[in-house]
N, C-alpha and C positions, 0 to 999 in steps of 0.2 A: 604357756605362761601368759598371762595377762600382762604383757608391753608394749609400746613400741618398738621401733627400731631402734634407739639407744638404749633399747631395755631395761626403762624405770618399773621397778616392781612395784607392785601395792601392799602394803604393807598394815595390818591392825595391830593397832599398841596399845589400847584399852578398851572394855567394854564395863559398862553396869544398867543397873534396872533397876526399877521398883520392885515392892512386892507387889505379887500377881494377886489380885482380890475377885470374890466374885461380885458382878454386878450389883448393886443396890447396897452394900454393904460398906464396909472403913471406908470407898473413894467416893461414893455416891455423890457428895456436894461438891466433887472438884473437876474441872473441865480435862481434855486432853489436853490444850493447851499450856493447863498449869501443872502438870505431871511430866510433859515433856521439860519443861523450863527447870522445874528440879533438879529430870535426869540430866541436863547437859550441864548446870551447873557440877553436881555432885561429881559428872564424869571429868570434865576439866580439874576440878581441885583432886581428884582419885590419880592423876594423870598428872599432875604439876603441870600442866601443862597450858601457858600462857596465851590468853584466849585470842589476843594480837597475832597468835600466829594462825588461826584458822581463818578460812580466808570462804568458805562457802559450809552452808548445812540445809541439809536433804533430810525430809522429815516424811515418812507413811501414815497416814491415815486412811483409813473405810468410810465412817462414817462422819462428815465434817460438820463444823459449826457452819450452819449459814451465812451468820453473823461474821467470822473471821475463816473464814474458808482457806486460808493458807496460814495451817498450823504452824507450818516451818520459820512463815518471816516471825510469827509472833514470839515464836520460842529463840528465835535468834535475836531478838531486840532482849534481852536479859543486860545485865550490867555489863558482864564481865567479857560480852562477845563488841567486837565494835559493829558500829550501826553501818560501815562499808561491808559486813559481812554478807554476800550473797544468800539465795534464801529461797528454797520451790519444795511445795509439796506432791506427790508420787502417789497412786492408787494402784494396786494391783491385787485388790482384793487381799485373802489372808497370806499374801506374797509381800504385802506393802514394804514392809524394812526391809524385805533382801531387795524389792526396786532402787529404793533409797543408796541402798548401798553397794550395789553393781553400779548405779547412776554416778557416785562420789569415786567410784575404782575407775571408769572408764574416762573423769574428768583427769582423775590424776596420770592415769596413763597419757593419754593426750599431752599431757604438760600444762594442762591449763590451770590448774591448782598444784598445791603441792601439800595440802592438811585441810580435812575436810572433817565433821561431823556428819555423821548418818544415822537413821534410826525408825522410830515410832511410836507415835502414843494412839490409844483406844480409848474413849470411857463412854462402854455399852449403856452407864448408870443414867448419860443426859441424852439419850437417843432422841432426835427433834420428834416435836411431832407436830404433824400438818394437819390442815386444815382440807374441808374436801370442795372441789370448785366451786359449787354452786357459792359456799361460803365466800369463798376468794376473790370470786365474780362481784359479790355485793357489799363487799368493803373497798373495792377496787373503784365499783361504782361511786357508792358512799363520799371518798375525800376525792371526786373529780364532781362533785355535785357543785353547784355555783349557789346555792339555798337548801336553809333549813328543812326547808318540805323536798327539794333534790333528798335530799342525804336521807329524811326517812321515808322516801316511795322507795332506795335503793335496798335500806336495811330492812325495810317490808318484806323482800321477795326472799327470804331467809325461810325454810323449812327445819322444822324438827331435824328430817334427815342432813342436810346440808351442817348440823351442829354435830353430828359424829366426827370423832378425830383417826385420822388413818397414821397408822403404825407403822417404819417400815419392818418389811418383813426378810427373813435370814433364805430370801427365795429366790430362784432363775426368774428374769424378770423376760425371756425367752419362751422357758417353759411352764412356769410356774410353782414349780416344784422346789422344794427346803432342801437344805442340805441333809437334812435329818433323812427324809423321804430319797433322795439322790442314794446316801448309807444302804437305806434297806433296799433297794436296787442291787447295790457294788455287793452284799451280802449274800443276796438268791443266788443272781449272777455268777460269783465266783464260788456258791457252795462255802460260804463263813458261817460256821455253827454258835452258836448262844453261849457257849460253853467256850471257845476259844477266844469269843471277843472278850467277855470277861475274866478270864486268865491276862488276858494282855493288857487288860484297863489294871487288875488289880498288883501285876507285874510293874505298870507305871507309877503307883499310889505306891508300892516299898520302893521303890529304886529314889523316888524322889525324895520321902521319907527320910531312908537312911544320908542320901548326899544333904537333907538338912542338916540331922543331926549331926553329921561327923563336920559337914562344915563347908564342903565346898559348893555347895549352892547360895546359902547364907553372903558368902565370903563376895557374891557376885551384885549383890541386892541392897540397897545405902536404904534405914529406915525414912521415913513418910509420918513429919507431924502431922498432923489433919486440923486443915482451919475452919473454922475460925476460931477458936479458943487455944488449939493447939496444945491440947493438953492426950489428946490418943493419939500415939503414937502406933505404927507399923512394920514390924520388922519381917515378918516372913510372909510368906503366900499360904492365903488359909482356905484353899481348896484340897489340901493335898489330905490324904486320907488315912492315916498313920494303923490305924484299927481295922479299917478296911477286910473284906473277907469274901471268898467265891461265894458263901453262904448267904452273905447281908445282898451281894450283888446278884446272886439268880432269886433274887424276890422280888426285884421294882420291877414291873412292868414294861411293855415296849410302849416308845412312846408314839411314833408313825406307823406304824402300822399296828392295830390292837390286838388284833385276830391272828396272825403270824408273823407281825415281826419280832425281830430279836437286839435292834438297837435302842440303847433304856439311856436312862439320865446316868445310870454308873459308867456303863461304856464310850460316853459321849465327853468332849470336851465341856466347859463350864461356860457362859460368856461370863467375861471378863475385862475387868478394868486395869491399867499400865500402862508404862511407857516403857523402853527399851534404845539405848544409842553405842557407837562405836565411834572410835575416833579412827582415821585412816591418813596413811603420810605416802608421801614417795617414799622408796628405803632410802634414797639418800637425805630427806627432808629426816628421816629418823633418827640415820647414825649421827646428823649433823646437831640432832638436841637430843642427843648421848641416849634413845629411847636401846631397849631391847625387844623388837617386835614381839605379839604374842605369836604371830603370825603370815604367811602370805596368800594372797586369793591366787590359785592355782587354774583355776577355769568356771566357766558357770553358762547355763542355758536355760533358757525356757520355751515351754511348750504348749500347745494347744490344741482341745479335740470339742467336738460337738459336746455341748453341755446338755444335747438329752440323751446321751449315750450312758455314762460311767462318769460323774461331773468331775471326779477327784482320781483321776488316774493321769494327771499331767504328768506327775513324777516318774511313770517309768518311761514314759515317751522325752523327758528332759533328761534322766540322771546319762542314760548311754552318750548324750552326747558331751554334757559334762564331762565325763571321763575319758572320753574320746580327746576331747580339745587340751586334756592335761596330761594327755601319752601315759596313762595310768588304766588297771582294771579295780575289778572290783574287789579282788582278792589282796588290792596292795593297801585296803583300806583299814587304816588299826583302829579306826571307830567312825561309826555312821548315826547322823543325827535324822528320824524324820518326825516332822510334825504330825503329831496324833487329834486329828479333825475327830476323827472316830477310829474306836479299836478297829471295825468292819471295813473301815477305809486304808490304815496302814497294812492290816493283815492282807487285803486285795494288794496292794500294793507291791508285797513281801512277793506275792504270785503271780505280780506279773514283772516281776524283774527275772524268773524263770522259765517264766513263757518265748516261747520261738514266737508269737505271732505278733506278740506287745513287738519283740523284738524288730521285726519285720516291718510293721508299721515306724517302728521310727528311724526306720533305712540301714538294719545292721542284719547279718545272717548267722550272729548267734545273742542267746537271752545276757544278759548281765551277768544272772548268776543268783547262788540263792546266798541271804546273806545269813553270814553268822550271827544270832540274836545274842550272844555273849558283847559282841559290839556295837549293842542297838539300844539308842535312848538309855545310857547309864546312870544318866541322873532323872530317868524318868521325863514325862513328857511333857505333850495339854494337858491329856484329860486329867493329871493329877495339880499340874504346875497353872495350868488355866489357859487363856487363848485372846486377849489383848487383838483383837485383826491385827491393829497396824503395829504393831511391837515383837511382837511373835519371833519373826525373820530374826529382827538383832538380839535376844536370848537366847537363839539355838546357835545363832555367829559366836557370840562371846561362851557358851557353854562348850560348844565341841572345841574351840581354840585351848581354853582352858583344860578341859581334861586329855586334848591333846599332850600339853606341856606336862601334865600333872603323873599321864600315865608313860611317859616317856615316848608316845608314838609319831607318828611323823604325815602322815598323810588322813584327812579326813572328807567324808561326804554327807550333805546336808540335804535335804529334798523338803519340799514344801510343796503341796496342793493348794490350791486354791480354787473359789467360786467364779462359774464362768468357765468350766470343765480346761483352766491352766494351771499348770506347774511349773517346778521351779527347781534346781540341782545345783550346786555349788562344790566344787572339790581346792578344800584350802592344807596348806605345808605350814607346819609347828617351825618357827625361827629355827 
């Protein structure tokens, strides 16, 4: 268990989100920062729960404003939080919220806090974009010039090329290589046929589907006016693919590899714009404002391997020990959340929680185990739900907690890949 010696548990007593959009689209003109500010708004009033008593918030981001590069202090200066509330922002690539939120569990355990917020916001839609030196050099020059003729002999040395704007890119900044490109690796590599990644993409588009329409997705997600006029409003995630079909999905093309790959824009995650938070207590900070947790964090690790190997296989090298640390297998688990980077990547994944070698490498002399896909991603995943970097982590927290409760079951496991060839495992217990 995740305590100290007086054995303060950590405890989740609400979760909510935005809806998950794809880039350029409903969020496009709103920052992370203002999406984050909602969600912890939305979440404290979803929660009764009086913002005087948080006392710290832990916020994920990827890719930050440069401008306010600590998402967290910005989103914790809202009204309703006081301005003594602590405030740091956490990077861990598409890991970000679950950093956040192992960061706010291991304060609480300690005793240093006792009611935290955690979470994370993305929005892919304002991705900076820079400028390329030569530019940088000559404006640099330019306002240190002491005269008019300083400032244009500086802006003189300006070239056509130097006015290109450089993009960042969803790439190993190591090896150079995308994640998309990493995918079609983890797919030769472990022998992932065209045909099973989209079965499993198209497996994530109904799962999520139906847990809209019946409700228990919806139920997690507070609409989103859209400023400035605030007259479009947002209530569900509109990537998810409700019509979807094996047929519509082996016709788009691969997009990294043209000539023989097999991971396409249908088997892939979407980028995405949202935010995602939790709120987190001691259990006795909870019983003491009458909460009923949805939740306890049970154990959690993470991992890491060469990012020019297999970029996205942290999780089977993390989940064993996850489970290891919560005296649990993998067989005790009544449902299993993992983030879907790409179908190529989960399905690798599925394979190597069965491999003796994955095993071996991460210091055990038997595999996990294979898991039952009856308890896998029930409400569906990314690729249909979308992928937020830094938000991610806390919608698969608050979804597997929730249908923990919902389906009666008691112990769950989460895994999370990330860029930067690390992972991420979490095994949390339904109150």
């Amino acid at each position: 268990m995740l305590t100290t010696a007086p054995g303060r548990r950590v405890a989740i007593v609400a979760g909510v989100r935005t809806p998950f959009v794809k880039a350029g689209t409903a969020f496009r003109s709103m920052t992370a920062i203002e999406l984050g500010k909602l969600t912890v708004a939305e979440l404290l009033q979803r929660a009764s729960l009086d913002g005087k008593e948080v006392s710290a918030l832990v916020y994920g981001t990827v890719v930050p404003s440069v401008i306010a590069p600590n998402i967290a202090r910005e989103v914790s200066l809202i009204p309703q939080l006081p301005k003594g509330c602590e405030a740091y922002t956490v990077s861990r690539a598409c890991a970000s919220a679950n950093q956040a939120i192992t960061d706010a569990a291991d304060q609480i355990a300690l005793g240093h806090h006792d009611c935290i917020i955690a979470g994370g916001a993305e929005s892919l839609s304002m991705v900076p974009i820079l400028h390329s030196r030569g530019f940088s050099d000559a404006l640099v020059a330019a306002s240190k010039a002491k005269s008019l003729g300083g400032r244009v002999a500086a802006l003189a040395r300006i070239r056509p090329k130097d006015l290109v704007p450089i993009t960042p890119a969803i790439a190993e900044p190591t090896t150079g290589e995308t994640m998309g490109q990493s995918a079609e690796k983890m797919a030769k590599l472990n022998a992932i046929p065209r045909e099973a990644q989209d079965e499993f993409a198209l497996r994530s588009h109904q799962n999520a589907a139906k847990g809209t329409k019946d409700g228990p997705l919806t139920a997690e997600i507070f609409p989103v006016y859209v400023p400035s006029s605030y007259e479009t409003v947002v209530t569900s995630d509109n990537g998810i693919r409700e019509d979807s079909s094996l047929e519509a999905l082996a016709k788009l093309p691969p997009v990294f590899d043209r000539k023989y790959g097999t991971v396409t824009a249908g088997n892939s995650s979407p980028l995405t714009d949202g935010s995602a938070a939790v709120v987190l207590m001691s259990d006795e900070k909870a019983k003491a404002l009458g909460y009923q947790p949805l939740g306890y964090i049970r154990s959690y690790a993470y991992a890491a391997l060469d990012p020019g190997e297999q970029l996205l296989m942290g999780p089977v090298l993390a989940a064993p020990v996850a489970l290891r640390r919560a005296g649990l297998s993998l067989g005790d688990m009544d449902l299993i959340e993992m983030h879907e980077a790409f179908a190529a990547q989960v399905l690798s994944n599925l394979k190597g929680f069965e491999s003796r070698s994955w095993a071996e490498r991460a210091g055990f002399s038997h595999p996990v185990g294979a898991v039952d896909q009856s308890k896998l991603n029930v409400m569906g995943g990314s690729i249909a739900i979308g992928h937020p970097f830094g938000a991610t982590g806390a919608r698969i927290t608050t979804t597997l907690l929730n249908e923990l409760r919902r389906r009666g079951g008691q112990f769950g496991l989460m895994t999370v890949c990330a860029a930067g060839g690390m992972g991420f495992a979490m095994v949390v217990e339904r109150a």
